[in-house]
PDB file with SEQRES, HELIX, SHEET and CRYST1 records, atoms N, CA, C and O in Angstrom:
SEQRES   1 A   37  UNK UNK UNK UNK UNK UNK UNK UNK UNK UNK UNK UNK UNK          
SEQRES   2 A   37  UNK UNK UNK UNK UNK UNK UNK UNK UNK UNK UNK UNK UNK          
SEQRES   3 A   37  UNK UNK UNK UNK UNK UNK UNK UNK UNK UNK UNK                  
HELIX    1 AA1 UNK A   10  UNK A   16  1                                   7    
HELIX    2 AA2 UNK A   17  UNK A   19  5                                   3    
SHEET    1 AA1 2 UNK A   2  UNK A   3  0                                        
SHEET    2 AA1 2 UNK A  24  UNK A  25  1                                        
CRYST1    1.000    1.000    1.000  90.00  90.00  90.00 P 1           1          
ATOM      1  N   UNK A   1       8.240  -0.887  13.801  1.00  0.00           N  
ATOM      2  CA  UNK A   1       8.373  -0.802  12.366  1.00  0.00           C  
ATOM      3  C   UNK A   1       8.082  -2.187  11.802  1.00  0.00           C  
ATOM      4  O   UNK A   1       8.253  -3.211  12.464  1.00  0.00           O  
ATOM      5  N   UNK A   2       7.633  -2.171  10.542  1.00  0.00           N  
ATOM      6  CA  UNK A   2       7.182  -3.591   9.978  1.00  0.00           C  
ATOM      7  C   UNK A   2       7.710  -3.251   8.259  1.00  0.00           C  
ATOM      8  O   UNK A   2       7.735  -2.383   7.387  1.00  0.00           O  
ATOM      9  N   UNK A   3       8.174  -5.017   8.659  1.00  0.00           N  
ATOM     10  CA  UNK A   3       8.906  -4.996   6.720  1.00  0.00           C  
ATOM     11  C   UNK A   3       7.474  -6.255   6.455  1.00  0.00           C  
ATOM     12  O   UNK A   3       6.909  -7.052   7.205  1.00  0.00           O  
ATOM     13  N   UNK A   4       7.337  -5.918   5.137  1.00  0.00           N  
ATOM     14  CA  UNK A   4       6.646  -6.432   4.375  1.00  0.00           C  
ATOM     15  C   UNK A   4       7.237  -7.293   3.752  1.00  0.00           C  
ATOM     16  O   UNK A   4       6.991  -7.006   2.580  1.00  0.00           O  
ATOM     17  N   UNK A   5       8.177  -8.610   3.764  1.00  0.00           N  
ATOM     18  CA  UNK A   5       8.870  -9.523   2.452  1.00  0.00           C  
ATOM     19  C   UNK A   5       7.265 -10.134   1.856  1.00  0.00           C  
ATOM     20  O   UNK A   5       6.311 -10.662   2.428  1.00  0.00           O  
ATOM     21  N   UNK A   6       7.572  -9.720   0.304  1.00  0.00           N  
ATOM     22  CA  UNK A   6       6.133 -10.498  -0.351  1.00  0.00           C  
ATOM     23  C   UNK A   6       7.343 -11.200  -1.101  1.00  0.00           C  
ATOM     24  O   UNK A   6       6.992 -12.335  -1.425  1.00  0.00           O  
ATOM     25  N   UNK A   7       8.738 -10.903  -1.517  1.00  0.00           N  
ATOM     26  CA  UNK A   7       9.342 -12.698  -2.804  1.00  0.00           C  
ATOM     27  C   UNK A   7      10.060 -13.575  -1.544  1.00  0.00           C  
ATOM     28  O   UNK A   7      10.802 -14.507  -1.853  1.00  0.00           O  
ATOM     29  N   UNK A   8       9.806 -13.230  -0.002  1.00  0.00           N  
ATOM     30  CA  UNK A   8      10.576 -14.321   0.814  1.00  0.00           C  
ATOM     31  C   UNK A   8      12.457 -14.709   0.275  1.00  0.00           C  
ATOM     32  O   UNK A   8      13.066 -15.776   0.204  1.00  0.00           O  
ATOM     33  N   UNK A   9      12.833 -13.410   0.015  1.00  0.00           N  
ATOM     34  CA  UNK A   9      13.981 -13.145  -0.490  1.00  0.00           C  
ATOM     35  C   UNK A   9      15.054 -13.311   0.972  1.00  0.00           C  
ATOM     36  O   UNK A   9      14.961 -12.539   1.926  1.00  0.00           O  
ATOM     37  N   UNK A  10      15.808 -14.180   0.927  1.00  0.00           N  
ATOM     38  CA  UNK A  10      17.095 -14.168   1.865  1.00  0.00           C  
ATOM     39  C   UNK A  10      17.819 -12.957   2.165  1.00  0.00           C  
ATOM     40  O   UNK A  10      18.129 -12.793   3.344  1.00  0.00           O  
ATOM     41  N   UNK A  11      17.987 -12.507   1.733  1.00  0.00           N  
ATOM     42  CA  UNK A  11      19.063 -10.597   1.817  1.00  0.00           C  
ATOM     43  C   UNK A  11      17.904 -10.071   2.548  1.00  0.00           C  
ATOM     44  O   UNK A  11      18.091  -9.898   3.752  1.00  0.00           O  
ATOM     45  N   UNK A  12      16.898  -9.819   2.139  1.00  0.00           N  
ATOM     46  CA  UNK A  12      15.589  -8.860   2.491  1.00  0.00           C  
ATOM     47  C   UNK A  12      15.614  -9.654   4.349  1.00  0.00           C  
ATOM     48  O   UNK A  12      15.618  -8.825   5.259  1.00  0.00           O  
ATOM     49  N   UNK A  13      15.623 -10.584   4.595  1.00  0.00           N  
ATOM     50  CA  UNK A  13      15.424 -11.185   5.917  1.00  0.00           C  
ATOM     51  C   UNK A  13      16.819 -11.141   6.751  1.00  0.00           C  
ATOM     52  O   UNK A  13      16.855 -10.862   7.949  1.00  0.00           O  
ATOM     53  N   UNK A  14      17.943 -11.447   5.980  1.00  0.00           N  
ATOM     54  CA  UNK A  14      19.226 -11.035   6.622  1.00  0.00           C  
ATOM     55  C   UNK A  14      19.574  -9.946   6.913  1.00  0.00           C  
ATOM     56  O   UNK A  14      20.284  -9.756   7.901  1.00  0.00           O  
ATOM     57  N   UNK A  15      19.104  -8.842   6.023  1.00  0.00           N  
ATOM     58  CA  UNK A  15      18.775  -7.447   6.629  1.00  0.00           C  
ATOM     59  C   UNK A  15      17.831  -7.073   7.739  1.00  0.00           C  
ATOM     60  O   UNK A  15      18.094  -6.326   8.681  1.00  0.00           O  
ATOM     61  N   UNK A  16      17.133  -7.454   7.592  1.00  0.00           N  
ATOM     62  CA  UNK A  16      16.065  -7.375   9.198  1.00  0.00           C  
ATOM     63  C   UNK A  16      16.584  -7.342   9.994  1.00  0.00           C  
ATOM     64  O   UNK A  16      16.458  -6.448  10.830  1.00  0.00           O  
ATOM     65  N   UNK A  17      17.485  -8.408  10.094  1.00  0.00           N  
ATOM     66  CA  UNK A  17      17.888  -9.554  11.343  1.00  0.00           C  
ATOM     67  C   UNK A  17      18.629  -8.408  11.991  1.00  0.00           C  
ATOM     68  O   UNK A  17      18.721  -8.394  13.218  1.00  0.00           O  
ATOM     69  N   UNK A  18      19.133  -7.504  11.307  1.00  0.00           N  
ATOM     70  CA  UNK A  18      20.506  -6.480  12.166  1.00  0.00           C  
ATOM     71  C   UNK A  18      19.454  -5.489  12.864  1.00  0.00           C  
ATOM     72  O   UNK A  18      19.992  -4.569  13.480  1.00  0.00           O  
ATOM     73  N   UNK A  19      18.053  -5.509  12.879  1.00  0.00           N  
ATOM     74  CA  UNK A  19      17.448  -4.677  13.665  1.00  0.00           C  
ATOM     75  C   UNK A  19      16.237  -5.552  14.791  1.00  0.00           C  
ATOM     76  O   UNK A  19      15.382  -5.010  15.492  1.00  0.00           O  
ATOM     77  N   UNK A  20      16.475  -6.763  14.682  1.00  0.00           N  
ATOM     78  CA  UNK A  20      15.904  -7.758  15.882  1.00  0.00           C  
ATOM     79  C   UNK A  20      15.407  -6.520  16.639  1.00  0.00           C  
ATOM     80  O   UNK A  20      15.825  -5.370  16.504  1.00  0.00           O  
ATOM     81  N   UNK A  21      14.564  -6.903  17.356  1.00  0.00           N  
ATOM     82  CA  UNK A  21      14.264  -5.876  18.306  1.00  0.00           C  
ATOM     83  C   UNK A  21      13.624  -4.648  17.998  1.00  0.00           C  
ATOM     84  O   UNK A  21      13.071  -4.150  18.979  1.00  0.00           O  
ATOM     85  N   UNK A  22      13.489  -3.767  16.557  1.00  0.00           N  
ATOM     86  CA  UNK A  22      13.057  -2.838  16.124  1.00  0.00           C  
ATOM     87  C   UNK A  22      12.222  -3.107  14.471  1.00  0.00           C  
ATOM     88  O   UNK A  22      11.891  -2.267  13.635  1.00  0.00           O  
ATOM     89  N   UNK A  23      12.121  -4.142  14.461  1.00  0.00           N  
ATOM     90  CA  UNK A  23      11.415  -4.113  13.029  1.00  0.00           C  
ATOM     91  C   UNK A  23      11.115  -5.740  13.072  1.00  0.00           C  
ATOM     92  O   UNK A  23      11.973  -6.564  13.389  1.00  0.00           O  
ATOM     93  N   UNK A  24       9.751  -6.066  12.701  1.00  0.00           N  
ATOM     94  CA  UNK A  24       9.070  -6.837  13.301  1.00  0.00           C  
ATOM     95  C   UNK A  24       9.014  -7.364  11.243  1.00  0.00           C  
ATOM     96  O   UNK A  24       8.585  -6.511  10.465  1.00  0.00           O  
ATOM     97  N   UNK A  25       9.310  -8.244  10.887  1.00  0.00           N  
ATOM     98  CA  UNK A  25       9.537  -8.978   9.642  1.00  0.00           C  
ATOM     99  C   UNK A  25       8.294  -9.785   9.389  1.00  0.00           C  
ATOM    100  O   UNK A  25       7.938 -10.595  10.245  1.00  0.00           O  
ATOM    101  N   UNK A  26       7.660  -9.639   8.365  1.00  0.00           N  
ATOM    102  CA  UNK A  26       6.601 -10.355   7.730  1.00  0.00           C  
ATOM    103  C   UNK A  26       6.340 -10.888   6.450  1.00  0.00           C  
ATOM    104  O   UNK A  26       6.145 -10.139   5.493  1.00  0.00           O  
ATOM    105  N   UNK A  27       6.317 -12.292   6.332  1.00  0.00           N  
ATOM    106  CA  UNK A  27       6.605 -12.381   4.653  1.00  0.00           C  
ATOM    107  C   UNK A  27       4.524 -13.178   4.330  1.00  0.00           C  
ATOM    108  O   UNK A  27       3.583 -13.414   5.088  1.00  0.00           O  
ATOM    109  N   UNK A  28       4.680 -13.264   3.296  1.00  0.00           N  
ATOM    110  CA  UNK A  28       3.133 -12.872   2.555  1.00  0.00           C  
ATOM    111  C   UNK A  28       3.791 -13.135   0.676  1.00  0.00           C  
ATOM    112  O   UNK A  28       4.724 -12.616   0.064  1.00  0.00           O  
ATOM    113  N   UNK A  29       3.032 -13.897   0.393  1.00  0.00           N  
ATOM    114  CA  UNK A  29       2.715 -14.054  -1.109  1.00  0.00           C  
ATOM    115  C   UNK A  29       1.915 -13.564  -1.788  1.00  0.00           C  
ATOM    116  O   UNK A  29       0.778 -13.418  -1.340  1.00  0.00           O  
ATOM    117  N   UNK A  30       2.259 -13.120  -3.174  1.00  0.00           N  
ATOM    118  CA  UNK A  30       1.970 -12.663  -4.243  1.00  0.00           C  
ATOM    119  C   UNK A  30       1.518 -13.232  -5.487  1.00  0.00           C  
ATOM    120  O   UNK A  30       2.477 -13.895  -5.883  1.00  0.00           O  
ATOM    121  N   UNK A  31       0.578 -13.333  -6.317  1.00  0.00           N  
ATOM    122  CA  UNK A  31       1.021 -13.432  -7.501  1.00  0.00           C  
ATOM    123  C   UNK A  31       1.826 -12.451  -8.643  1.00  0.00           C  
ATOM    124  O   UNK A  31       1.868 -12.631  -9.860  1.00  0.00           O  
ATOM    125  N   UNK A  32       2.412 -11.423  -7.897  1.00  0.00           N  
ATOM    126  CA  UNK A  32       2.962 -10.086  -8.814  1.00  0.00           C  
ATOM    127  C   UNK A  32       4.032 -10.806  -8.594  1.00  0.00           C  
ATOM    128  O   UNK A  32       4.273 -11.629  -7.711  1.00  0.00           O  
ATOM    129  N   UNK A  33       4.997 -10.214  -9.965  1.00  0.00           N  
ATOM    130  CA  UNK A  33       6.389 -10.335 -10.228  1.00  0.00           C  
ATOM    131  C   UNK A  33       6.950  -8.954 -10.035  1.00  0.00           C  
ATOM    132  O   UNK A  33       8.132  -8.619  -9.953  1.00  0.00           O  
ATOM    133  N   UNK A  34       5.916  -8.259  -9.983  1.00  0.00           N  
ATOM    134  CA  UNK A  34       6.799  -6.711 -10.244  1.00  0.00           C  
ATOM    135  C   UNK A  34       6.952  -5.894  -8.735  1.00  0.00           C  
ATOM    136  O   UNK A  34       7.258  -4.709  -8.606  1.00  0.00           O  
ATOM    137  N   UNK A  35       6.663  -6.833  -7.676  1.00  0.00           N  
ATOM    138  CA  UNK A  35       6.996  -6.488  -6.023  1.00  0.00           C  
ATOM    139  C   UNK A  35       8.042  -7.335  -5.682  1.00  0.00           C  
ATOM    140  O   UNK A  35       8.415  -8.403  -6.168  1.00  0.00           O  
ATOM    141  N   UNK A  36       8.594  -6.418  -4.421  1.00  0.00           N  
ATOM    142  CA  UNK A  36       9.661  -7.446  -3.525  1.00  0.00           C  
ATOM    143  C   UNK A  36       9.043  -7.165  -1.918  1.00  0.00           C  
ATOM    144  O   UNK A  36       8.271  -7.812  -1.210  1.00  0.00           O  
ATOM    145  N   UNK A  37       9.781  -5.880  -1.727  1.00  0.00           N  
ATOM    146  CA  UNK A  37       9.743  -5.884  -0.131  1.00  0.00           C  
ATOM    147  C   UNK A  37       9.262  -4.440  -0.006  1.00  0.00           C  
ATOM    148  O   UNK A  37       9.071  -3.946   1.105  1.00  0.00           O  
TER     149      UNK A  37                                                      
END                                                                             
């Protein structure tokens, strides 16, 4: 599984973290305001 972080939001990555091992975290910039994760 893959998360998409595009605002590099702390919660969004501290949430990941409880699935280490099953969801593979990727952060990526935007110029949109109106995306997160």
């Amino acid at each position: 599984m893959l998360l998409l972080g595009l605002a590099d939001r702390a919660e969004v990555r501290d949430a990941a973290a409880a699935w280490t091992g099953r969801v593979n975290t990727v952060t990526a910039r935007t110029d949109r305001v109106d995306v997160d994760a």
